[in-house]
PABA-310738 format. One line per 4 residues: for each residue x, z, y of C-alpha. Coordinates in Angstrom, 3 decimals. Layout:
BEGIN
X Z Y  ...
! end
This chain:
BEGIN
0.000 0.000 0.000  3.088 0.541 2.840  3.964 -2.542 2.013  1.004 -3.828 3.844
2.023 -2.160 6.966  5.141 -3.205 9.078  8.279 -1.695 8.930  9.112 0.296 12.287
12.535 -1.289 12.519  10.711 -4.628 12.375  8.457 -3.885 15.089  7.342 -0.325 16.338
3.885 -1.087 17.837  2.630 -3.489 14.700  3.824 -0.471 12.688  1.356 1.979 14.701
-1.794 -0.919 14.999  -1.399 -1.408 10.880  -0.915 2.703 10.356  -4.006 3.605 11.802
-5.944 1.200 9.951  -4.377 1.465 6.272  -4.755 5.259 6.942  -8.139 4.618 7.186
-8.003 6.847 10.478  -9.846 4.136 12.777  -11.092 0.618 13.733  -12.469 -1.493 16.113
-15.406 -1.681 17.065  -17.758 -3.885 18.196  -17.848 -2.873 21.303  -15.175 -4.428 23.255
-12.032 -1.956 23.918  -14.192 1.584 22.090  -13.357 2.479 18.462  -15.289 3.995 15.215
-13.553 6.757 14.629  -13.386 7.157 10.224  -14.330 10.438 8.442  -10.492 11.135 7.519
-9.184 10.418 11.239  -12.351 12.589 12.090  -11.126 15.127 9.809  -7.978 15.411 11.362
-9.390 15.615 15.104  -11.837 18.440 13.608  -8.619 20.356 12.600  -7.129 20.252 16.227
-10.516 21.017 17.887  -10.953 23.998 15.517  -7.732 25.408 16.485  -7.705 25.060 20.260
-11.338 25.940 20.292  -9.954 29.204 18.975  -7.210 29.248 21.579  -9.692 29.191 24.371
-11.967 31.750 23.113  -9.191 33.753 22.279  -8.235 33.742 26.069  -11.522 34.358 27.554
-13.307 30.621 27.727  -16.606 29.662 26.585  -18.066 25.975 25.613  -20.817 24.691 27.926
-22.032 21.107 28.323  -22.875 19.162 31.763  -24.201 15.856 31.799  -22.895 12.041 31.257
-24.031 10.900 34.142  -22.782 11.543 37.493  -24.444 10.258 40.797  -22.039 7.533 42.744
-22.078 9.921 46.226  -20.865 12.883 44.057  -17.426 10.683 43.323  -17.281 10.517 47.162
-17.087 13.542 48.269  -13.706 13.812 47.534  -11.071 11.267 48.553  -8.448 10.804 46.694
-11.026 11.702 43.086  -13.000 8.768 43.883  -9.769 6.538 44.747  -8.004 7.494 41.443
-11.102 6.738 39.091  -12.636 3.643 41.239  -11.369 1.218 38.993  -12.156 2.841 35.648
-15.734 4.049 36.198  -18.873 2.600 34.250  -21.760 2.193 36.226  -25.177 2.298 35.149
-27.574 0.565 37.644  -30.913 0.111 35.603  -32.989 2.300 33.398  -35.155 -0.157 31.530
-35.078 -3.632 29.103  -38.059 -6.035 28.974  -38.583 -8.671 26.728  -36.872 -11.636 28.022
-39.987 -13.710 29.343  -37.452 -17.544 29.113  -37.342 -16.697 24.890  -36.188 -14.193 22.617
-34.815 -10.920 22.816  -34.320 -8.904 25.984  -33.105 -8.482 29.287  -32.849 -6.125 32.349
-35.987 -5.106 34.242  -35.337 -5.938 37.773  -37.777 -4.081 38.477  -35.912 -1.073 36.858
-33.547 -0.449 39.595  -31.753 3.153 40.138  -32.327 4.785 43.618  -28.808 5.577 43.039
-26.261 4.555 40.929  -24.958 6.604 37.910  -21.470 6.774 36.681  -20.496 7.062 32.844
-18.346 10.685 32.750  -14.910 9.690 33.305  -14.042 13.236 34.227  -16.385 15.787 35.317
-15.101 17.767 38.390  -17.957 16.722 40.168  -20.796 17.340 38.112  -19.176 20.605 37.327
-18.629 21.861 40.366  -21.917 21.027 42.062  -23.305 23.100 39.543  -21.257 26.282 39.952
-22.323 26.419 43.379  -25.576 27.318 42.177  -23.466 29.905 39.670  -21.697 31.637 42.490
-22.037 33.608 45.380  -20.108 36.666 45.039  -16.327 37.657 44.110  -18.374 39.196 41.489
-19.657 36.221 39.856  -15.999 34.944 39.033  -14.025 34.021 37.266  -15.978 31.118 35.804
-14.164 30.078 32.248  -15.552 27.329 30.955  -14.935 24.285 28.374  -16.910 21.584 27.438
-16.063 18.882 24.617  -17.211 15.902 25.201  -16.779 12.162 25.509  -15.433 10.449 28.507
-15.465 6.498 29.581  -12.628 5.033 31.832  -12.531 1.151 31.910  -9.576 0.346 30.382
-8.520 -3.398 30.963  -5.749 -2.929 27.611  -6.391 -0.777 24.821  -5.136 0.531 21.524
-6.537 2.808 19.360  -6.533 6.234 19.906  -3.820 5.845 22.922  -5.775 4.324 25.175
-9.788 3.083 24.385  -12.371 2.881 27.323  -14.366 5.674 25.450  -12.202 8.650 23.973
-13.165 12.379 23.053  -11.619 15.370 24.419  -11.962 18.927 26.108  -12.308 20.121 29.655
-12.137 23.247 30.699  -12.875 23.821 34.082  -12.049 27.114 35.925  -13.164 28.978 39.182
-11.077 31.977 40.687  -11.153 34.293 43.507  -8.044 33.057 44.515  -5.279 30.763 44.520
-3.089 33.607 42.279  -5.704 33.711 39.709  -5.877 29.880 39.877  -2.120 29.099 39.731
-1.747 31.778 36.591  -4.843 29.792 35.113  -3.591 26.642 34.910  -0.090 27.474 34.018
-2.116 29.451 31.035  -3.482 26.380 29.787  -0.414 24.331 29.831  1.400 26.956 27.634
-1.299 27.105 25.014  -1.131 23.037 24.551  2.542 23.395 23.995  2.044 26.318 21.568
-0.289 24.079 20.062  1.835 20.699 20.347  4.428 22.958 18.723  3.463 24.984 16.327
0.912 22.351 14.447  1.482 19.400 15.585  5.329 20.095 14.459  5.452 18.292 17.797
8.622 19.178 20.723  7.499 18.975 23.749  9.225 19.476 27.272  6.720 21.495 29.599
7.114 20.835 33.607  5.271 19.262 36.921  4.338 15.579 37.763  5.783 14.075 40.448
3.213 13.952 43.546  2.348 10.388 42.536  1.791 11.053 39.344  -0.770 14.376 39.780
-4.160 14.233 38.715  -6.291 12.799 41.431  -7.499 15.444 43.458  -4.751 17.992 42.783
-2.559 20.247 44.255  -0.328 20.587 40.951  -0.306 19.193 37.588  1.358 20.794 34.723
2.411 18.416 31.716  3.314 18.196 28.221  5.537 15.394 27.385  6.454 13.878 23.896
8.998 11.996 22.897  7.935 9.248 20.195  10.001 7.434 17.355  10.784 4.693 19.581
12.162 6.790 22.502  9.034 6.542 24.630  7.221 9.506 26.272  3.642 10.175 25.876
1.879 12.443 27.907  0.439 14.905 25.526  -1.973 17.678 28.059  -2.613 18.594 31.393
-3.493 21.145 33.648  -4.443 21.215 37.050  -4.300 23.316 39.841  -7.324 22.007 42.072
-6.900 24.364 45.397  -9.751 24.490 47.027  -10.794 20.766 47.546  -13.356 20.257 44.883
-15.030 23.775 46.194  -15.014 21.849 49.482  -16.289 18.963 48.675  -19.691 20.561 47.452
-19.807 23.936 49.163  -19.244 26.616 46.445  -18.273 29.668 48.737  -18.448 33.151 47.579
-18.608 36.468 49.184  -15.096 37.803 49.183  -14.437 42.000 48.421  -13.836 42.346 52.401
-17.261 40.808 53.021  -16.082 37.228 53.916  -16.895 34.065 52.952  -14.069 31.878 51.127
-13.932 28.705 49.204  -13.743 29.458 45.466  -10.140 28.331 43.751  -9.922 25.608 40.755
-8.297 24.309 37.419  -9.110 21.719 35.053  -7.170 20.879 31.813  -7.911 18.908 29.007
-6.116 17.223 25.763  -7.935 14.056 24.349  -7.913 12.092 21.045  -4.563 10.893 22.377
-2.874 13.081 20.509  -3.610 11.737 16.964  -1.570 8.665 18.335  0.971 11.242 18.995
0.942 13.376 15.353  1.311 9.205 13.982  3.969 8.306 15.905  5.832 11.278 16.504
6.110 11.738 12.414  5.263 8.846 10.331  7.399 6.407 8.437  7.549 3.424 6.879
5.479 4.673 3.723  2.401 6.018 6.039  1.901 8.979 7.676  3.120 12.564 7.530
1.278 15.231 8.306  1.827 18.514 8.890  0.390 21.072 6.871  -2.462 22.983 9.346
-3.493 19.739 10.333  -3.576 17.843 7.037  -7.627 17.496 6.306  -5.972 17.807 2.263
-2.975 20.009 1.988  -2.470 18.827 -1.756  -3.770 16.175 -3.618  -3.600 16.592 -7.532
-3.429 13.589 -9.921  -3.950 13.296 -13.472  -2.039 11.081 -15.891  -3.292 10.669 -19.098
-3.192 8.192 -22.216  -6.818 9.555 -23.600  -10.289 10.707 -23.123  -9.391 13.817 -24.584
-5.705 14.151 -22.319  -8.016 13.382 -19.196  -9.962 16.294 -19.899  -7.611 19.053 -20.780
-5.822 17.867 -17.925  -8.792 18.105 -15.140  -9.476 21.103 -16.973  -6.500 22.562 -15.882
-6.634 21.251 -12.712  -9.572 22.864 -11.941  -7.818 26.276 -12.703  -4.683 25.624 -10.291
-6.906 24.356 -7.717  -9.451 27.836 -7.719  -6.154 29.539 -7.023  -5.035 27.315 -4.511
-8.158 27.801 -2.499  -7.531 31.263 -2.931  -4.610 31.309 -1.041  -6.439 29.112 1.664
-5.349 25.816 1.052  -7.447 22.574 1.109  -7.084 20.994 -2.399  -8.275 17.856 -3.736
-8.520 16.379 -7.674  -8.116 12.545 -7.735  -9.971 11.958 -10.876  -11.109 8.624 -9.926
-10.507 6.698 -13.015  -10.528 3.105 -12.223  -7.136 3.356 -10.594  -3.677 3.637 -12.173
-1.400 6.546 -10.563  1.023 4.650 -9.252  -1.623 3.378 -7.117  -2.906 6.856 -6.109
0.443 8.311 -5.133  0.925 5.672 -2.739  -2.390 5.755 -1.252  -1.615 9.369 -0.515
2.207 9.124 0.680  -0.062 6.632 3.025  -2.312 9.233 4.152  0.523 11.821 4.734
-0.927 14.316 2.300  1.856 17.061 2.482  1.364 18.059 -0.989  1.286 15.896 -4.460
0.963 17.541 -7.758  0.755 15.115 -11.121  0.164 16.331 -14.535  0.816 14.737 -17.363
0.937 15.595 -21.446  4.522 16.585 -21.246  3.794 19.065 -18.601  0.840 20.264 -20.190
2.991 20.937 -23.152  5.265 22.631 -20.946  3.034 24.747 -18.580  4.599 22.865 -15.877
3.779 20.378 -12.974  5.577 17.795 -11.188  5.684 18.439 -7.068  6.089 15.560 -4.365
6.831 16.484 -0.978  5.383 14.002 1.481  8.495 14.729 4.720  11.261 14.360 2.275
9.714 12.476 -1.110  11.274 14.960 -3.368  10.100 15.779 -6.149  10.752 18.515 -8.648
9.030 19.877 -11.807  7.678 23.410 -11.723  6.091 26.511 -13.513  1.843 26.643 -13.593
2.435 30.380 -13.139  2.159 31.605 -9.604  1.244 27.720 -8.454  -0.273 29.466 -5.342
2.288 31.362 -3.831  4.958 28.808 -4.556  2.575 26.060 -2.507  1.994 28.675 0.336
5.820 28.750 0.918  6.352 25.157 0.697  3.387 24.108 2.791  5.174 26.465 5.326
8.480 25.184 4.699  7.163 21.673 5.212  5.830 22.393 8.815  9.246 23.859 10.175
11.126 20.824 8.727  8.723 18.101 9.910  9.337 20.266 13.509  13.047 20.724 13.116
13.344 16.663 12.416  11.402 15.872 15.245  13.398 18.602 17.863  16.397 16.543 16.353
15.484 13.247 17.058  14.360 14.020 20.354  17.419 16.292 21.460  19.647 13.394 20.174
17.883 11.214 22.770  17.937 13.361 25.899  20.683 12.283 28.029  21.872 13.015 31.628
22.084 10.165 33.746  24.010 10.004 37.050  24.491 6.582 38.454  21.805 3.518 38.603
23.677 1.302 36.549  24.277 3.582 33.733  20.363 4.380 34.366  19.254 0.961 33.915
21.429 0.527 30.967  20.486 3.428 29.298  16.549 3.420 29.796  16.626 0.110 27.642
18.098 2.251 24.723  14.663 4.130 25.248  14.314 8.498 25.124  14.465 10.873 27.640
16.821 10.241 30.953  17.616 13.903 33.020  18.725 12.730 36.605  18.628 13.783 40.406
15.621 12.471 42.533  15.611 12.675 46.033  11.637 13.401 46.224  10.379 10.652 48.081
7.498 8.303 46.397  9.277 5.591 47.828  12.293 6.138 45.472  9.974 6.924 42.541
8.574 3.629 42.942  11.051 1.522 43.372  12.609 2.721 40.054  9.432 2.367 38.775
9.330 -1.112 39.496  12.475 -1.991 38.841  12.729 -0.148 34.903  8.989 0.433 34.300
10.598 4.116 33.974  8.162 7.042 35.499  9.028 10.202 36.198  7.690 12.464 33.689
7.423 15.523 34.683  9.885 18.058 36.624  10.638 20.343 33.880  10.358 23.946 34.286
11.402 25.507 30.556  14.996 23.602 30.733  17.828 25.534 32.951  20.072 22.563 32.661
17.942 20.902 35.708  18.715 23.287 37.813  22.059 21.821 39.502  23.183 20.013 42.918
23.563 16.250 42.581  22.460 13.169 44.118  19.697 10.698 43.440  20.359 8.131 41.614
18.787 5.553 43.410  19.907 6.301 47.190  22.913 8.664 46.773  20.859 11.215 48.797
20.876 14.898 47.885  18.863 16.295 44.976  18.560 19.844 44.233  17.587 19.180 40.466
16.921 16.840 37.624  13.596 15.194 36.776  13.009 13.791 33.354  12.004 9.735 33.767
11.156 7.737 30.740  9.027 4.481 29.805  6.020 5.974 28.394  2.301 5.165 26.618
! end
């Protein structure tokens, strides 16, 4: 079955576009530039929401809902929202179909025109926050901590699945605070707990820090960023958080009553991770034999398949199976018994190395013989023949020994392709090598343009966990001063 998908030495992107099909993670649809997202794709996006739904509870959030449609004016109210989203919103202008009255099927009531125009959620801000000014109007009423998952539509002219569709599922939590402490602390929360997350199941490094002015969320003060590095050197922004000021509270008049008795504009976050990131888990750790997933996110943890020569092998086998699997379960795992029997094994142990199953376990007559079964690791494709006795214990520690590897390789990689960078034309050469470039700035948009332009490098985020940025230099564009270094890449 890999051999149906391209090598990534042969060409990285074909790789990715055959990976998530022969996965079975995702296709088109036939809607142009959305996608069906498939049960075992699903299952894996159920994992992640489960666990960051736990993360936000855990810190005080709650899920709401607020609706798909937003009314044109709200997007005007503030400036640079509306400008940032223009070009990507979905507008819905009619609310009713009549049979075509020229022939068959149907078309638009003209009739059915909108007083005003509704745009398809491509963020919420606005709908959100002309609703908590009915929520608040004292210090008391705050903090607001709310998250809503949901679907979002931005018009994408270029798409590829999961990385960029015009329709895409994520979360948003949006925050109100008392005041712009609380607010800052808030979003810098949020960013942590998506790299705790990126990190500790997604087996995924990532390099925490601030975007560039031009490249903050539209309608921010400050946006915090998790940035990936993928196989093929390029970043890929992974999360976000937001620090909102007061501009959204603002732009529809959510005031509160402050402990001194005075009336002040309420303080505001937003954050949010998207289906984006099962691009990321495939491209960060797959290879040319499928994908690899780690173990908390794996929908099956281990996959067991039978080999047999007879009716009766087949069923002393399952049998057994069925044994080793009760006290895999027990020890929390999600286990699965490929009995199907109109496939040869061969067949099934590639279909799961495709899949990325961590896990394999055959059993044959031999081991049955022997009270034994044969493991396959899916990061390393070792395998080794073990003891039935104490199955469960032996799979907890491997399972767990499996995530920190699958991390460690990826910290590797990506450590082996950080490099710092001090003059343009060792810039320009090295950006075509691809991974992460650490070099002075001198803050100006102009500057972060022009090398934009130039390398199709952005700046990806000013990093704040990494004390090697924090040194004198000068920018490598003009030669002026700098007083650290920015991480640029070419990115998703």
């Amino acid at each position: 079955m890999a051999k149906e998908v391209t090598k990534r030495s042969e060409n990285y992107s074909q790789w990715y576009d055959n990976l998530v099909v022969k996965a079975d993670l995702a296709e088109r649809s036939a809607v142009r530039g959305c996608m069906v997202i498939k049960p075992y794709g699903y299952a894996i996006w159920e994992k992640m929401q489960h666990v960051l739904d736990a993360k936000f509870k855990e810190t005080g959030h709650q899920n709401a809902y607020f609706p798909l449609f937003i009314p044109k004016s709200f997007l005007s109210r503030e400036a640079e929202h509306v400008e940032g989203f223009a070009k990507e919103c979905a507008v819905v202008t009619h609310h009713r179909l009549m049979a075509n009255p020229d022939g068959p099927g149907v078309v638009v009531d003209p009739s059915a025109i909108l007083e005003e125009e509704l745009v398809v959620r491509p963020t919420s801000e606005t709908i959100i926050w002309n609703t908590y000014k009915n929520w608040v109007t004292s210090w008391r009423d705050l903090p607001i901590l709310c998250n809503q998952w949901a679907n979002v539509v931005r018009w994408e002219m270029r798409t590829r699945l999961f990385l960029r569709t015009a329709e895409f599922l994520w979360q948003e939590g949006h925050t109100a605070h008392a005041t712009s402490e609380e607010a800052v602390a808030e979003a810098t929360k949020m960013v942590n707990v998506y790299a705790d997350f990126a990190r500790n199941y997604m087996a995924m490094p990532v390099v925490v820090g601030h975007k560039s002015p031009n490249e903050r969320f539209a309608g921010a003060l400050d946006t915090l960023t998790i940035e990936a590095m993928m196989q093929d050197g390029k970043a890929l922004q992974a999360g976000t958080s937001h620090f909102l000021g007061q501009n959204f509270a603002k732009a529809f008049d959510v005031q509160f009553t402050n402990r001194e008795g005075k009336q002040e504009y309420v303080w505001a976050t937003s954050w949010g991770v998207s289906t984006r990131l099962m691009g990321a888990l495939i491209m960060a750790h797959g290879d040319d034999n499928g994908l690899v997933l780690p173990p908390k996110l794996a929908p099956i943890q281990v996959v067991m398949v039978p080999i047999y020569k007879s009716p009766e092998e087949r069923t002393a086998i399952l049998d057994k199976m069925d044994e080793l699997k009760k006290e895999l379960e027990a020890h929390g795992h999600t286990v699965k018994i490929d009995d199907r029997d109109t496939l040869r094994p061969g067949f099934k142990f590639a279909e799961w190395e495709l899949k990325g199953v961590p896990v394999r376990i055959a059993i044959g007559a031999r081991d049955m013989a022997n009270g034994t079964v044969e493991l396959a690791r899916r990061d390393t494709l070792e395998k080794v023949s073990v003891s039935q006795e104490g199955l469960g214990k032996r799979i907890e520690d491997l399972l767990d020994e499996i995530q920190a590897n699958i991390y460690a390789k990826a910290l590797k990689f990506r450590d082996e392709h950080i490099v710092k960078v001090d003059t343009w034309d060792d810039f320009k050469e090295k950006i075509e090598e691809g991974g992460f470039l650490l070099c002075h700035w001198d803050g100006t948009t102009e500057t972060e343009e022009r090398i934009k332009e130039e390398t199709k490098a952005t700046i990806r985020c000013i990093p704040i966990d990494s004390a090697v940025c924090e040194e004198e230099g000068k920018c490598i564009y003009t030669g002026k001063p700098s007083h650290r270094r920015v991480l640029f890449a070419r990115s998703y």
